[in-house]
C-alpha positions as semicolon CSV with decimal commas, in nm:
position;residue;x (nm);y (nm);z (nm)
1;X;-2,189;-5,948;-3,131
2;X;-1,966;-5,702;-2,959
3;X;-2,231;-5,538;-2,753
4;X;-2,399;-5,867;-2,684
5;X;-2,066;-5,997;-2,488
6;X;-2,050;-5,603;-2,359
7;X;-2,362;-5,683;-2,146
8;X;-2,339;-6,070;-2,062
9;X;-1,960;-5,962;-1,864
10;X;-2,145;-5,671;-1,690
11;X;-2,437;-5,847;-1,631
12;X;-2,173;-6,160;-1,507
13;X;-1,992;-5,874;-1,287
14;X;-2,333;-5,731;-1,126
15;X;-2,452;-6,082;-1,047
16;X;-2,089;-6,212;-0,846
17;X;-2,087;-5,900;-0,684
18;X;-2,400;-5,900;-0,588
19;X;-2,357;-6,210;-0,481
20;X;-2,037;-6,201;-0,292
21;X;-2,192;-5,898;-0,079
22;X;-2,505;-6,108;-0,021
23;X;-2,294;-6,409;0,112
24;X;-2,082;-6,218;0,245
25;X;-2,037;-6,225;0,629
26;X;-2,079;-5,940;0,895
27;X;-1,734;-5,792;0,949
28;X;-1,564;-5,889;1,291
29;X;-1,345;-5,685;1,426
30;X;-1,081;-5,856;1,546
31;X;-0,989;-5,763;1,890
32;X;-0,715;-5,493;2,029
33;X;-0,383;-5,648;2,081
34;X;-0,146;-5,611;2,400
35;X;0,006;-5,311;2,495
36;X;0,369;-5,283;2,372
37;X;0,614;-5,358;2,711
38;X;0,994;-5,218;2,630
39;X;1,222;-5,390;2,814
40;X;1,426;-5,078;2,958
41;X;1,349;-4,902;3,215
42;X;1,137;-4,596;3,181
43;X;1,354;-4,248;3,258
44;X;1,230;-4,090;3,561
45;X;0,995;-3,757;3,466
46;X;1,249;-3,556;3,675
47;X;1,500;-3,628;3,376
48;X;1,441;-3,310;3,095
49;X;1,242;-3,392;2,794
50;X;1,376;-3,094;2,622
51;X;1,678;-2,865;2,574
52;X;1,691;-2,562;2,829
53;X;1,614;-2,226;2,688
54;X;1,985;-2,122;2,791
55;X;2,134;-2,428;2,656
56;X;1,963;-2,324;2,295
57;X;2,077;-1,929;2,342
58;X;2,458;-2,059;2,418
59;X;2,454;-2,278;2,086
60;X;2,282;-2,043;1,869
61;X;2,550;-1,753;1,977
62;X;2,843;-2,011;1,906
63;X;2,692;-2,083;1,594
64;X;2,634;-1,774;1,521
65;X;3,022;-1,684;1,580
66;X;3,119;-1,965;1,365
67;X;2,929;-1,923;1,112
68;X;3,069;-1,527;1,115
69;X;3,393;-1,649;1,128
70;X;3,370;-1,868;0,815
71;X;3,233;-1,547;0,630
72;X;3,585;-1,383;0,735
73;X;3,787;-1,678;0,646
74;X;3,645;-1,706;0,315
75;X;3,534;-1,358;0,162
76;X;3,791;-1,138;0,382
77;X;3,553;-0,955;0,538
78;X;3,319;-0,943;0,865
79;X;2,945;-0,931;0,873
């Protein structure tokens, strides 16, 4: 009895899908929507993107400092 109902629900899934691939229509695609518009103004390309390389060497040395002066403050002694 078991097996019986075993292959009528897989014979019931094979047929509907089947089916709904048969009756199914060709896909669509739907088609590209606007370009996004921000309302700002757009910075001028003369205006840096990134961080100068001497801007980057100038923090990393005061960080570097700092972070050696912590050391001091807190174990007594310098790096």
């Amino acid at each position: 009895m078991r097996f019986t109902m075993k292959i009528l629900l897989y014979l019931l899934t094979v047929i509907l899908f089947i089916a709904g691939t048969v009756l199914a229509g060709d896909y669509v695609r739907p088609p590209p929507r606007k370009t996004l518009h921000f309302p700002w103004d757009p910075k001028p390309s003369s205006q840096p993107q990134q961080i100068c390389y001497s801007c980057y060497l100038k923090l990393s040395k005061y960080l570097l400092i700092l972070i050696c002066k912590v050391i001091y403050f807190v174990y007594g002694f310098m790096i």
